[in-house]
C-alpha positions as CSV (number, residue, x, y, z in Angstrom):
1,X,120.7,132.6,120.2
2,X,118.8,129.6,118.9
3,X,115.1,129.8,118.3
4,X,113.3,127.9,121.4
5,X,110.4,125.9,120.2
6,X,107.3,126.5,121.2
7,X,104.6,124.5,123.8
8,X,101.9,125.4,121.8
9,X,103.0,123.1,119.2
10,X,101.9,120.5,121.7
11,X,98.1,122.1,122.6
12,X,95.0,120.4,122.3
13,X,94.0,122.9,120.0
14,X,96.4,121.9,117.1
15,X,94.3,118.9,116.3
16,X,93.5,120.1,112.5
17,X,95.1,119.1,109.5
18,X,95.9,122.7,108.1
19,X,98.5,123.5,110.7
20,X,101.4,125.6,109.4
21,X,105.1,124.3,109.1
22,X,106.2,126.0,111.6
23,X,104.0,124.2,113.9
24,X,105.6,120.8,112.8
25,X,109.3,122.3,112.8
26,X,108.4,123.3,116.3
27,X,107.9,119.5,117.6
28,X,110.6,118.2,115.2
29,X,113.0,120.9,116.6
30,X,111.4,120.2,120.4
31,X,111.8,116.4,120.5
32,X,115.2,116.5,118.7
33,X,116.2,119.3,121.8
34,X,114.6,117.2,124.4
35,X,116.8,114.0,124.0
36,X,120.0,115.8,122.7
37,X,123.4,114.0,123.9
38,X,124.3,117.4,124.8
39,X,123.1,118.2,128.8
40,X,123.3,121.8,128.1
41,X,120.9,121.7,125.3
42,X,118.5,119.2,127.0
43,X,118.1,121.9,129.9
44,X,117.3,124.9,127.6
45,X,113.9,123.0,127.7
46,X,113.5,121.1,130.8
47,X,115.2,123.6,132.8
48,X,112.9,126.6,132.1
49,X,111.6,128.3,134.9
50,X,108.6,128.7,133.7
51,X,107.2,126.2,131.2
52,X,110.4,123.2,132.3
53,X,108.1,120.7,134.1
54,X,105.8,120.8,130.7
55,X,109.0,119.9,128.3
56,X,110.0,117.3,130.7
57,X,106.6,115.1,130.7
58,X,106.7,115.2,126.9
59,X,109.8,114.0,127.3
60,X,108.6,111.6,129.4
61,X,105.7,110.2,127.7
62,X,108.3,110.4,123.9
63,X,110.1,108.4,125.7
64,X,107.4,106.2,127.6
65,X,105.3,105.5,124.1
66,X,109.2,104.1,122.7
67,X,109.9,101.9,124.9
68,X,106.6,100.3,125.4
69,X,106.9,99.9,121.4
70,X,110.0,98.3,121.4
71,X,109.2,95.9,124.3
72,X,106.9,94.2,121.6
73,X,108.1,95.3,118.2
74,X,106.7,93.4,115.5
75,X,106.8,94.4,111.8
76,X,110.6,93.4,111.3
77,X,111.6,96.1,114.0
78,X,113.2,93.6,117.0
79,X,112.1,92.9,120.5
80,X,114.5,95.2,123.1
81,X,114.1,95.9,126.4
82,X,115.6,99.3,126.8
83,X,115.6,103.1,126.8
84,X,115.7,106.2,124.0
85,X,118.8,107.3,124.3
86,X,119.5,110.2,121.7
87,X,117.3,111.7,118.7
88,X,119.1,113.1,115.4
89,X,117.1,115.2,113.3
90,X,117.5,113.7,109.4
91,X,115.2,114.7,106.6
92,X,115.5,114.9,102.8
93,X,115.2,113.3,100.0
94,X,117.9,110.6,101.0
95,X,116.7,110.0,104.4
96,X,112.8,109.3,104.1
97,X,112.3,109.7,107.8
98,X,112.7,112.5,110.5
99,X,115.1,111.1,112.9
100,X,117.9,108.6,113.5
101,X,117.0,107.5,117.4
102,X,119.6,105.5,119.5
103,X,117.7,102.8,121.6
104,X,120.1,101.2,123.9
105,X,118.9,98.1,124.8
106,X,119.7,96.5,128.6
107,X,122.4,94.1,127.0
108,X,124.5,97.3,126.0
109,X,123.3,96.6,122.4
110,X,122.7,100.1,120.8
111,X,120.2,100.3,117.9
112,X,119.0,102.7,115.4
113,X,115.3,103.4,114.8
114,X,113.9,105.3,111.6
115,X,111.4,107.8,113.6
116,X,108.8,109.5,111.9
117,X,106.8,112.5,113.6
118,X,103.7,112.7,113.4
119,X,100.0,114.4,114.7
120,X,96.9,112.5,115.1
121,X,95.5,109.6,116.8
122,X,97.0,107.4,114.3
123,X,99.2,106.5,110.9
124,X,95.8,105.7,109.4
125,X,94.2,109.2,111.0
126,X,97.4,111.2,108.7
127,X,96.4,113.1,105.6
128,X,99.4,111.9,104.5
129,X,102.4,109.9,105.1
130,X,104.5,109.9,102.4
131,X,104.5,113.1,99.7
132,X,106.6,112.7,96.9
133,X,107.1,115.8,94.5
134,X,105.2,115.3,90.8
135,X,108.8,115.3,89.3
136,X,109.8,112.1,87.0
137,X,110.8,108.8,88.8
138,X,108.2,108.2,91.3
139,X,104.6,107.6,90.5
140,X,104.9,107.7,86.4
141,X,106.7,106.0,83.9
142,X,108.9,108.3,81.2
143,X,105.8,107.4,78.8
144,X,104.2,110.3,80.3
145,X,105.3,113.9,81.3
146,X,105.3,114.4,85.2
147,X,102.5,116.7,86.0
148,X,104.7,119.8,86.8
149,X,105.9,119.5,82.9
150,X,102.7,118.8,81.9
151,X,101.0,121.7,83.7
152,X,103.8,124.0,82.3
153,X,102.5,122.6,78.9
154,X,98.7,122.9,79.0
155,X,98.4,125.5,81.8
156,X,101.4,127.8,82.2
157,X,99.9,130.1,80.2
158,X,96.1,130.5,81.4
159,X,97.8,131.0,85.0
160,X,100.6,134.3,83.7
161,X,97.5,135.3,82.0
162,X,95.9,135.9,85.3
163,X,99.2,137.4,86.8
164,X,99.3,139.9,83.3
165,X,103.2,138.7,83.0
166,X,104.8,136.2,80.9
167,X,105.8,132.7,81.6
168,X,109.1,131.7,82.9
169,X,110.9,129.1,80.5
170,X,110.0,125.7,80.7
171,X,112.9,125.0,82.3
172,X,113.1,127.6,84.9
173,X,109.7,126.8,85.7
174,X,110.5,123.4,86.3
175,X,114.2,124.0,88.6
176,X,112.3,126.3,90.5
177,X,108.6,125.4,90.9
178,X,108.9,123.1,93.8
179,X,110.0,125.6,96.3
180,X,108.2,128.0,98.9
181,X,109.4,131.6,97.6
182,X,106.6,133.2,95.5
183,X,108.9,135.6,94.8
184,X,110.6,132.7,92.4
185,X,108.7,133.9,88.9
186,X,106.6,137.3,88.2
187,X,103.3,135.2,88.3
188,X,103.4,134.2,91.2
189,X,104.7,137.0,93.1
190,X,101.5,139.0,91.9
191,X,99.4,135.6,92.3
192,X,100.3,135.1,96.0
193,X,99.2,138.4,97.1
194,X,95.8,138.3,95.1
195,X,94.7,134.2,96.3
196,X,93.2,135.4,99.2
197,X,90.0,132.8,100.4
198,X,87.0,133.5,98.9
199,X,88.4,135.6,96.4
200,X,87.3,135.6,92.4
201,X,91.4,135.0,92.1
202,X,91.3,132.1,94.5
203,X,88.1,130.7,92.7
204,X,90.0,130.6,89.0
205,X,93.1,129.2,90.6
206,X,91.2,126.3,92.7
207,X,89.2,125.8,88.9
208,X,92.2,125.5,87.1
209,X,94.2,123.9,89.2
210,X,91.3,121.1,90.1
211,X,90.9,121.1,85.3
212,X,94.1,120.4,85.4
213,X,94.3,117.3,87.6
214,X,91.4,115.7,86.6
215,X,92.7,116.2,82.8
216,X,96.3,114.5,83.9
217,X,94.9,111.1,85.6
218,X,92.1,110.8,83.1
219,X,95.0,110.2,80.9
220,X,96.4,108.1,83.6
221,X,93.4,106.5,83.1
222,X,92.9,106.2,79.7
223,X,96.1,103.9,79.9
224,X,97.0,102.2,83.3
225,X,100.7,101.1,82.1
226,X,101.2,104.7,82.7
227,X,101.5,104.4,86.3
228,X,104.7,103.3,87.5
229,X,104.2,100.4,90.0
230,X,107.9,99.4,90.0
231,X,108.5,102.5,91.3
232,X,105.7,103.4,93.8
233,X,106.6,99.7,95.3
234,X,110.5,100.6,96.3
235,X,108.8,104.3,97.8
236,X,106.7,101.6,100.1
237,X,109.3,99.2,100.4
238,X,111.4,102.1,102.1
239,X,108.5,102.7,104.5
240,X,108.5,99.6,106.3
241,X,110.8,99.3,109.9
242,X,110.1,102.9,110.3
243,X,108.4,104.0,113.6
244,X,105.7,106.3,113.2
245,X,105.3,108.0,116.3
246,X,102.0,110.5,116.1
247,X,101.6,113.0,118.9
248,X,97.6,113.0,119.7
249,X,97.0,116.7,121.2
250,X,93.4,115.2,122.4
251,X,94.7,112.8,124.7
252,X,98.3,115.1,124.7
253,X,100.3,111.1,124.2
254,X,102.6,109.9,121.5
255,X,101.5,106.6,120.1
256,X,104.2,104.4,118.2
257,X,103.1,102.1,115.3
258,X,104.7,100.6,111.9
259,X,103.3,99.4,108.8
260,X,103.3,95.8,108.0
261,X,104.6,94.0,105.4
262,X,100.8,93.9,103.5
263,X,100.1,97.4,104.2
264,X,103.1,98.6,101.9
265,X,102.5,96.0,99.5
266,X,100.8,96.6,95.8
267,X,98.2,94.1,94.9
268,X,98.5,95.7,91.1
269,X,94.7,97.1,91.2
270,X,94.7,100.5,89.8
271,X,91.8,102.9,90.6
272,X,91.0,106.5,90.6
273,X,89.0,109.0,92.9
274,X,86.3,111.6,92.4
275,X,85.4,114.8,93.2
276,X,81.8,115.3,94.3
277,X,81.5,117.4,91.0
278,X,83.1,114.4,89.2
279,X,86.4,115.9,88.5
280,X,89.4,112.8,89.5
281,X,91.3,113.5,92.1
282,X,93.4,110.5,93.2
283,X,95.1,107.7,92.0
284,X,94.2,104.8,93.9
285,X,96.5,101.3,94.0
286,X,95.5,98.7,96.0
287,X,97.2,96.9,98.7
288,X,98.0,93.3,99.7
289,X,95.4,93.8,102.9
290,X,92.5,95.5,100.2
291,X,93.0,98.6,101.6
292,X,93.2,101.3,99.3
293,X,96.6,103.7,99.4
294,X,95.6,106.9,97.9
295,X,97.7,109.6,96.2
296,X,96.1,113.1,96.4
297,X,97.4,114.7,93.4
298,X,97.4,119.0,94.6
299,X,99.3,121.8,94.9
300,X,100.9,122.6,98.2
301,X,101.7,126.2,98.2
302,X,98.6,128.0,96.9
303,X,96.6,126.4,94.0
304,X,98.5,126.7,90.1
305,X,101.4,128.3,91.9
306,X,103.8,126.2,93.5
307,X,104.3,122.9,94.9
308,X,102.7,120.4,92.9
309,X,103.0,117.0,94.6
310,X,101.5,113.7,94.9
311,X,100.0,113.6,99.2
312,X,100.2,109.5,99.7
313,X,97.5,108.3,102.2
314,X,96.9,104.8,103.6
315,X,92.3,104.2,104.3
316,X,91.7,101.5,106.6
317,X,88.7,100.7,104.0
């Protein structure tokens, strides 16, 4: 039997940004359910006995917050008067966005919308929305190692030390160190179980980890042609026509906006962040409206351990 989502997904009380992934599967898996083109599916929602009148207003106001959006479009997404006719969950590297919708507009015309799920009151209230891996190809020219083959290189080796094992090849390392399963290499199998908050383990991994960063954009930097505009542009160039829809669990509505044309365009000006203790943390390019579009360089999965990727924010200021 299929996994049912849960409402709590949906609570006031998920308003912080560390919320688990299951959390967001739930209201990817919930709003994909809700306007399924199969009736049967639909119902396993809105026809619960018990919780069926909740799934149906989030429906309701899903559907509500799309329609008002497309009355107006704006941002090279067109005017239609219509409803939200089917949600099809997408994901992946090749498709940048959660979910093909199907908006069929009152002339019969049926069109596609990129939809993008998110929580918060707002694309610019996101602590992210765009992360791209710290592989080769994105943010970096091939002048420079990525930082995951540049942390195998300078810090591989402090991080096993702390595990007592040895280090995976360089090239294991690298096929496998984007994943979620610690149990992937020795180190961090014995890692995950000892970074627990607070503990002298999760201090030296946060250190190392925050060394590490501030010693790979200082070289960043130290030479600006290292950071591949070309490329970061075509990442924003795919973000524009899709419909950020951000569900606000404080006033429990969805909200619809899209990023304009300025927003997702580089002005060239390269910048870089701070810690309060002076260590970099961000590499900051400027847009064609001066705001400042800011990639988070981190770890996702537990400090010097696995997922390190580059968390792309646009600041109003």
């Amino acid at each position: 039997m299929t996994r049912l989502p849960s409402l709590d997904a949906f609570s006031s009380s998920t308003q912080g940004r560390g919320e688990s992934g299951a959390t967001n599967d739930d209201r990817e898996t919930a709003i994909e359910m809700l306007f399924s083109e199969n009736p049967s599916e639909r119902a396993l929602l809105t026809g619960d006995p018990s919780d069926g009148a909740r799934w149906q207003a989030i429906q309701a106001k899903f559907q509500r917050a799309l329609t008002s959006f497309m009355a107006t479009g704006g941002h090279g997404v067109p005017v239609a008067v219509g409803s939200l006719s089917s949600v099809n969950r997408q994901g992946g590297r090749t498709r940048n966005y959660d979910f093909d919708g199907g908006f069929v507009s009152s002339n019969g015309t049926v069109l596609t919308l990129k939809i993008e799920l998110k929580r918060g009151e707002s694309i610019y209230d996101q602590p992210q929305f765009l992360q791209l891996y710290a592989k080769q190809g994105d943010m970096v020219t091939s002048a420079i190692e990525p930082y995951a083959s540049w942390f195998y290189d300078n810090y591989i080796s402090s991080v096993t030390l702390l595990a007592g094992v040895a280090a995976p090849t360089k090239a294991e390392y690298l096929a496998r160190c984007f994943g979620t399963n610690y149990d992937v290499f020795e180190h961090t199998k014995v890692l995950y179980r000892l970074d627990v908050g607070g503990s002298a383990m999760n201090r030296k991994l946060k250190a190392l980890a925050f060394k590490s960063i501030d010693g790979y954009l200082s070289n960043l930097e130290s030479n600006p042609a290292l950071v591949d505009l070309g490329a970061i542009q075509r990442r924003l160039d795919a973000q524009l026509g899709k419909l950020f829809v951000s569900w606000d669990p404080i006033q429990q509505d969805f909200v619809v906006e899209v990023f304009s044309k300025a927003s997702m365009t580089l002005s060239g000006h390269i910048s870089f962040k701070k810690r309060r203790d002076g260590q970099r943390s961000c590499l900051v390019v400027t847009n064609m409206a001066s705001q400042p579009i800011q990639a988070l360089l981190r770890w996702k999965n537990h400090n010097c351990l696995l997922g390190p990727a580059w968390q792309i924010s646009l600041a109003t200021s």
